[in-house]
N, C-alpha and C positions, 0 to 999 in steps of 0.2 A: 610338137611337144610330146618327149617319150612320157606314158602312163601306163598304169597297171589295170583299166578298166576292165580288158578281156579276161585276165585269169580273177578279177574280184566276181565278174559278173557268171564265169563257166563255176566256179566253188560254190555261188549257189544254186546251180543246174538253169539258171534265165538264158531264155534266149535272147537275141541283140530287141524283137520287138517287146518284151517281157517290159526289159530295161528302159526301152522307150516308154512303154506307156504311165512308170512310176516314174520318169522324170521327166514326163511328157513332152519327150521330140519323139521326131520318126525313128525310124527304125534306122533309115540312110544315115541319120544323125549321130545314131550308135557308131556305125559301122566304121564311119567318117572319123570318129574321134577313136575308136582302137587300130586303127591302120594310120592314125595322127596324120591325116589328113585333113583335121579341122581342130583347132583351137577352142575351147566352150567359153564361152564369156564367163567371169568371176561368177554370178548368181547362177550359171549351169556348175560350175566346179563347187562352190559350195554346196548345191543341192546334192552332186554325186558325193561326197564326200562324206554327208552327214546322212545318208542312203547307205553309204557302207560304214560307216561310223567309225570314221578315218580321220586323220588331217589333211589334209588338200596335199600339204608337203611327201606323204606317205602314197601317194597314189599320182602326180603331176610331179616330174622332174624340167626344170626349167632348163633352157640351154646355155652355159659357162660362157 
């Protein structure tokens, strides 16, 4: 699933473990979800979502 977490998470200078620890996965868990090689379950995407004070829509684009 294409997303915007790596340029939401580089505009506030965090690094991939910064991000993990305030939404408490790993760090591979970052890494894994900006390289969209892992999908976050709904309660991990609303938690990123309302961390960047986003819509989930504005930051997860679903695939057509």
């Amino acid at each position: 699933m294409k997303n915007s977490i790596r340029n939401l998470r580089s505009a506030r200078g965090w690094s991939q473990a910064v991000l993990g620890e305030k939404l408490d996965v790993s760090r591979q868990t970052v890494n894994a979800l900006e390289t969209e090689r892992y999908d976050p379950s709904l309660p991990l995407a609303f938690k990123i979502a309302k961390l960047f004070g986003k819509p989930i829509e504005e930051i997860f684009e679903g695939e057509e």
